[in-house]
N, C-alpha and C positions, 0 to 999 in steps of 0.2 A: 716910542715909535708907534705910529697908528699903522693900524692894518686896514687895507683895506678888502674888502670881502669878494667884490665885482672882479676885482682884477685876478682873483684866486677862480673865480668861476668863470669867468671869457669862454662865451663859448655857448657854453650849455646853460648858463641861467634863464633865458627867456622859459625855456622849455620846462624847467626846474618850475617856475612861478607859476606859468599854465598848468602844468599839473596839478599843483599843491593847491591853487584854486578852484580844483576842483573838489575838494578837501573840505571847504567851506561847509559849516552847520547854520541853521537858521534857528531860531527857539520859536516857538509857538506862543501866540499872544492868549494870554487867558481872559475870559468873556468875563464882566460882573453878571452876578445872578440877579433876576429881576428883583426890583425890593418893594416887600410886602405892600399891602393897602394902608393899615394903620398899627400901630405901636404895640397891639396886644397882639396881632399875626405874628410880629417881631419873636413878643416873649415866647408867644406857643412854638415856635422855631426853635427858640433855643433850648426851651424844655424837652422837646422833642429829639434835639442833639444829645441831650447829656443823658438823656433814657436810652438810647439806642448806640452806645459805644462801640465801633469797631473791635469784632472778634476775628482775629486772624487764626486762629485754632479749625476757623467754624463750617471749614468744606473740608475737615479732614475727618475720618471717622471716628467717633468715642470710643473706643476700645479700650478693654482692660486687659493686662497678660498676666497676671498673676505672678507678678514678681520676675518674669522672664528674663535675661541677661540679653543685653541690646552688645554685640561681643567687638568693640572697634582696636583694630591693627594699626595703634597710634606712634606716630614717627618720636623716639624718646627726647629729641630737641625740640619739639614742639609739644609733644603734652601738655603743657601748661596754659595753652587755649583751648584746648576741649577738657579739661577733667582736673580737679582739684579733689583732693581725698577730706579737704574740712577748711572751712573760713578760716584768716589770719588777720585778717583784718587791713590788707592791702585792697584798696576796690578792685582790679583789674581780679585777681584770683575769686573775693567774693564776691563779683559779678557771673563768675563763672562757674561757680558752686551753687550759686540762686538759678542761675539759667536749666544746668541739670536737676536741682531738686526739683521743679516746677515739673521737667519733663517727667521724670520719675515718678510723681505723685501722678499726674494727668491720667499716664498712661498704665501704671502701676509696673513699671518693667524698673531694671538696678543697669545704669550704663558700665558696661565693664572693660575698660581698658584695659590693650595688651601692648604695654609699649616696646619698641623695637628699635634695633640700630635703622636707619633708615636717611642719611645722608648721602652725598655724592660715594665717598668709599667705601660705602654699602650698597651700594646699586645693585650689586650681580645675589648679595645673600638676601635683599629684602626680596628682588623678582623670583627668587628659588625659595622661599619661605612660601609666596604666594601661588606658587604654580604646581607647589606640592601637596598645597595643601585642596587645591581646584583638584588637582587629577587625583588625588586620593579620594574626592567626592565626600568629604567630610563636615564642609559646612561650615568649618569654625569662625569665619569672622560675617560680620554682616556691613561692614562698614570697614572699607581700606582709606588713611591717611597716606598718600604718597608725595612723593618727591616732583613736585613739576615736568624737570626735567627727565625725569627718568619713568614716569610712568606710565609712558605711551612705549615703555620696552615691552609691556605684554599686552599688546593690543592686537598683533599678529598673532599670538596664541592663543586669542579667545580667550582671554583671562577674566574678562569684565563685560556688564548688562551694557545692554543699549538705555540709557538713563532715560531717555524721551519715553521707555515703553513700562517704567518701574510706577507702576500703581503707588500714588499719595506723592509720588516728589509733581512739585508743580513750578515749575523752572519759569515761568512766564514769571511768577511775584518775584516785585523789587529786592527783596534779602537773597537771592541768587545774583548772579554777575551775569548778567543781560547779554554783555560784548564778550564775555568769552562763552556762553552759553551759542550763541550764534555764529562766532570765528569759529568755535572748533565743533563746530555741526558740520557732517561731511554724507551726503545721502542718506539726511535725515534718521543719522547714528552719532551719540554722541557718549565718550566712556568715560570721558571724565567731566569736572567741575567744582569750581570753588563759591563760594559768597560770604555770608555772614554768619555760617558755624565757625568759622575762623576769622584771626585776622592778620594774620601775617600778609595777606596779600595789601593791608595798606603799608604795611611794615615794610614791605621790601620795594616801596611808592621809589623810583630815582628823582630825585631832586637837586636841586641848588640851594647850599646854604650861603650866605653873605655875610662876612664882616661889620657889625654898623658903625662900630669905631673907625674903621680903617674906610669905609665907605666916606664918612666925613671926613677924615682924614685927608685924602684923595681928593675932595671936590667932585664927587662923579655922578651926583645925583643920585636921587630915590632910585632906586628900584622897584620900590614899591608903586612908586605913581604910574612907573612904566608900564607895568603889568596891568595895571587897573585902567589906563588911556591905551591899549593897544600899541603902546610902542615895543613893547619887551621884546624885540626881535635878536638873531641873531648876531647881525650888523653891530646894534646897538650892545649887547656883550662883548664881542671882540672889541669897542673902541671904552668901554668900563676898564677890561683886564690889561688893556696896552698899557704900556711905558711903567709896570706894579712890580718890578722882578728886582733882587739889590741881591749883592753880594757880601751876604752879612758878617760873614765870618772872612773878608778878604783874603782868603786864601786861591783867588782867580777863577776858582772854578763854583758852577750852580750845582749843588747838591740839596738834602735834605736838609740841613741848617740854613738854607739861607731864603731869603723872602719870596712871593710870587704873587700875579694876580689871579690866578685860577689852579686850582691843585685837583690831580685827578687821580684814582689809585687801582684804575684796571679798564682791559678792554672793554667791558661791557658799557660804561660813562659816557665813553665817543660813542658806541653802537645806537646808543640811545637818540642819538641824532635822527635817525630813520623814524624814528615813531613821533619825534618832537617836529616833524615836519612835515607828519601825514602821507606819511611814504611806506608802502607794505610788500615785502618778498614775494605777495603770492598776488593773482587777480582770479575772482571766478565769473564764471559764465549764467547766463541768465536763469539754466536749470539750477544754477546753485554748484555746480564742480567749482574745482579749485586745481589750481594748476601756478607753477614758478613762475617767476618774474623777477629773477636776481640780475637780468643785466641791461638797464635801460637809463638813458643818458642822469634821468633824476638819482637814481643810487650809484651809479661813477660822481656824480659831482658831489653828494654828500659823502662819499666814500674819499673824495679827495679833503672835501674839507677836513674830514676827523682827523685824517692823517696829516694839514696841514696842522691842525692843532694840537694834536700829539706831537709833532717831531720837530714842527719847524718854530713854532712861533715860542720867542724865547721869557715870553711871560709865563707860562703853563708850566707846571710839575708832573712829571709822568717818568714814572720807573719801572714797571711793569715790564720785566721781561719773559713772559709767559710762565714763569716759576714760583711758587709762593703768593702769598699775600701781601700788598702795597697800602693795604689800607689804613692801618696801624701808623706807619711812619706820616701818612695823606693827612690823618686824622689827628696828630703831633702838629703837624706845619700851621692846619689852620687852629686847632686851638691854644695855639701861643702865640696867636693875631701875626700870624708871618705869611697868610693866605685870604687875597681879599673874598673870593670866592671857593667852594670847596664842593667837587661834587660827589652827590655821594645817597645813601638809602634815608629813607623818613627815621628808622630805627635810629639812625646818629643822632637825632636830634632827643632823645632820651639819655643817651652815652653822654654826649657833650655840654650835659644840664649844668652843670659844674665849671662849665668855661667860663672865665672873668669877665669876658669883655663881650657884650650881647651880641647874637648872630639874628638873624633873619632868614625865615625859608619862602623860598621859588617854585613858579613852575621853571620848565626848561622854556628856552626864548623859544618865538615863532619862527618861523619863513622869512616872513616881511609881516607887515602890515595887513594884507589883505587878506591873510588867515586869520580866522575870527574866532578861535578857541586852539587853548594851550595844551599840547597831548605830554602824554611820558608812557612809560609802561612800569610794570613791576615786575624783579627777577626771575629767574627761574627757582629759584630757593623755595617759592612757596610752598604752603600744601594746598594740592589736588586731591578732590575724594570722588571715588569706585565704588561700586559693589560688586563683589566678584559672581560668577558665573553660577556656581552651585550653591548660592546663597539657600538656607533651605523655606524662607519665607519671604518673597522679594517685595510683599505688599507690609511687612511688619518691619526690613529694610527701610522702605521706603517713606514711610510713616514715622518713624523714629527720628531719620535725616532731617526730615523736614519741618520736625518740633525742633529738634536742633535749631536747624537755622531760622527759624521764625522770631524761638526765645533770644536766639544770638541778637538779632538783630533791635531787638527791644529790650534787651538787659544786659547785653556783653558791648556790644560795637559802639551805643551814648558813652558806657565809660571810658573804653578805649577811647574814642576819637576826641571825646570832650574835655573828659578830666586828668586821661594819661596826655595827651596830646597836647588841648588846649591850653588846660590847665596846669602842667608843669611845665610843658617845655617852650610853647610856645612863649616868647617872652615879652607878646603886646597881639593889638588887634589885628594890626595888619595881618603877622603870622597864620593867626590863624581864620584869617580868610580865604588865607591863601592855599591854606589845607583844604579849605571846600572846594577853590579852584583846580588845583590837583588830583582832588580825588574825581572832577565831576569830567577831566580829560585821560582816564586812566585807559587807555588802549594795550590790544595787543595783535601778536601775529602769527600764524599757523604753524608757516613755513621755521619761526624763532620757537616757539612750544614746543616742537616734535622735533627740533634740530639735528638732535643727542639720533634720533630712530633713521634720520635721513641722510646721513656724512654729515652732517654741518652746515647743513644746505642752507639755515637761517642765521647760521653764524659767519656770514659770509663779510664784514664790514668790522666784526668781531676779530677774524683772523688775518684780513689786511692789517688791523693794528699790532696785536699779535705777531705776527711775523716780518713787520715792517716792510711788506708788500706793499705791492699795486691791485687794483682791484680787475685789471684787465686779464694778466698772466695768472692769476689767481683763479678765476673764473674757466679762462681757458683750458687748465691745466683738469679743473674739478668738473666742467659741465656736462658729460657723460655721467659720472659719478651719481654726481648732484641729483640730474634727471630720474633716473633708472631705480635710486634708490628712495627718491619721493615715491614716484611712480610704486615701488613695493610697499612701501607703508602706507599709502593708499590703500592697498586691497584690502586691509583689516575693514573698511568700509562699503565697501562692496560683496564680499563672499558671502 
């Protein structure tokens, strides 16, 4: 059965489309440089290039510390992108053991991790490890690893520096994240940030992975070509995944045994629609404030679609009853080719190396057509990094960070992205171009970052699915809430 998309939006899509176009990116045409007089101008050119090699060290100051402990509060699920105790001879690890010696030698300091529970059911013991250790004025770490989502809980305490004002971090250069460097600037204070000392934030990229067997199978056409002419729209997924769903195991009813054309394994996959179509919870004003915008006819219509495709349309898998994990049984359906599409993090695509039958990775579809780049965002799972308050050298902080990410970005994130990435998982070219496209639309949202500090105020399209709501009583019910409690999280930026 085709779906059709129009008739699910009556109504509000003209509005939806004007908006989203206004979404539109242009790229910049790059000029040729004028060319030389004659052939030996040429070579002293290039002689000229290969004597004069970009040093990216080279506006940071030479300093030695004499062996100093550079002291970081590393989350213990994630240690394994900042800090290896000795080569193994996996690249991803001694990428990352080359990236620390180099700093180590440079600056003569020993980086010394403290790693720590520091997940979701650790929220309240990591934020009281860190607030004990500020108000006791002791100093001990100089670099906090936290939790995405939870580490804008001590932001109202004055827990952490204004990062825009920490002498050596230089947040303008490309191995910082530019888009959340700028989203979560609020009165020109910003406490936290991620880039390329880590890399979980491409890890936790949301994507579409696709079946290629079952794509042939099907007769449904490339996906790939779609992506690449601008067609990858919406529309054009729901009429891929129509009429893909069987009743494999004929016992009448659609369960996890039985086949689908798109498989989803939690609230957050539908949420994702909002960023996949350049639509954002908050808007700010020409000073730069920022301020809600959870209820406007663009997020009621994408709020209905998710929940058209959550609940109604009977090609989709979704079991997610606010309880547990779905992703396990999600990640079953489509690696026993019983899922033409599977949504889900970049990290799958390392898990599922071992699947028989080849899959393909996406960005998420467009709008329509007339949006001219593919968004997605990355979980909250990430790691975010602080420097907390009583740091007791905030310029040897900051110096440190930022050989971090400098060397990350030139000897950890090639091997990541190329050789964990390209090179194993991907399993042809297409794929992994399509990793460049994804990475180059990775968005995000304030109002979704700081969700956890505000009610839920960015999880608002999150808990219609969640709760099998509407997005109207939902809003109704929360928009004092909502307000009042943005509004106080806010003031960590003002006081």
């Amino acid at each position: 059965m085709k779906h059709n998309l129009k008739a699910i939006t009556a109504g509000v899509l003209a509005l939806l489309v004007l908006a989203l176009a206004a979404c539109s990116e242009k790229a910049g045409e790059a000029k040729d440089p004028e060319t030389p007089a004659n052939s030996s101008d040429v070579a002293a050119e290039i002689v000229a290039e290969e004597e004069t090699e970009y040093d990216p060290f080279a506006e940071l100051p030479a300093e030695k510390y004499d062996g100093r402990s550079f002291r970081l509060l590393a989350r213990e699920a994630y240690l394994y992108e900042l800090w290896t105790e000795e080569m193994t001879g996996d690249v991803f690890n001694d990428a990352v053991f080359d990236r620390n010696s180099l700093v180590e030698a440079r600056y003569d300091v020993k980086i010394d991790p403290i790693p720590t529970a520091g997940e979701w059911g650790d929220r309240d013991r990591f934020l009281a490890t860190v607030r004990a250790s500020v108000q006791a004025n002791d100093g001990a770490y100089d670099l906090i690893d936290g939790y995405a989502a939870t580490i804008g809980n001590g932001f109202s305490s004055g827990l952490y520096l204004n990062l825009r004002e920490v002498p050596n971090l230089q947040l303008e250069k490309n191995w910082w994240s530019a888009l959340l460097r700028d989203e979560l600037t609020v009165n020109g204070r910003l406490f936290a940030i991620t880039g390329d000392i880590a890399v979980n934030m491409w890890e936790q990229m949301q994507v579409l992975f696709f079946n290629k067997k079952l794509a042939l199978d099907y007769d449904i056409g490339s996906p790939y070509d779609a992506v690449l002419d601008g067609s990858w729209t919406f529309e054009k997924y729901l009429s891929m995944i129509a009429g893909h769903s069987a009743d494999l195991d004929g016992d009448g009813k659609m369960t996890v045994n039985d086949s689908y054309g798109a498989v989803y394994y939690d609230a957050l996959t539908f949420d994702n629609l909002h960023n996949a179509f350049g639509v954002r919870y908050t808007k700010r004003d020409t000073d730069g404030s920022i301020e809600l915008d959870l209820y406007n006819d663009q997020i009621v219509t994408i709020s209905e679609l998710a929940s058209a495709l959550a609940f109604s349309n009977p090609d989709v898998w979704y079991e997610n009853k606010g309880v547990g994990d779905s992703r396990e049984p999600a990640r079953k359906i489509f690696s026993e080719s019983r899922g033409l599409f599977f949504a889900s993090v970049l990290e799958d695509a390392i898990i599922m190396r071992d699947m028989d039958a080849d899959f393909g990775i996406l960005p998420y579809p467009k709008w329509d057509e007339a949006q001219t780049a593919y968004y997605t965002t990355s979980r909250d799972g990430r790691s975010m990094f602080a420097i907390p308050i009583d740091v007791p050298d905030a310029a040897f902080s900051g110096l440190i960070t930022e050989a971090m990410c400098i060397e990350g970005s030139r000897t950890v994130i090639p091997v990541y992205y190329d050789k964990v990435l390209k090179g194993k998982t991907a399993r042809d070219e297409e794929s992994a171009s399509m990793l460049d496209t994804i990475r180059a639309g990775l968005v995000l949202d304030f109002a979704a970052e700081y969700a956890v500090q505000a009610e839920r105020c960015g999880f608002i399209i999150r808990d219609v699915i969640e709760q099998n709501t509407n997005i109207a009583s939902l809003y109704k019910s929360k928009e004092k809430v909502y307000m009042k409690s943005f509004e106080k999280f806010l003031a960590a930026y003002y006081d």
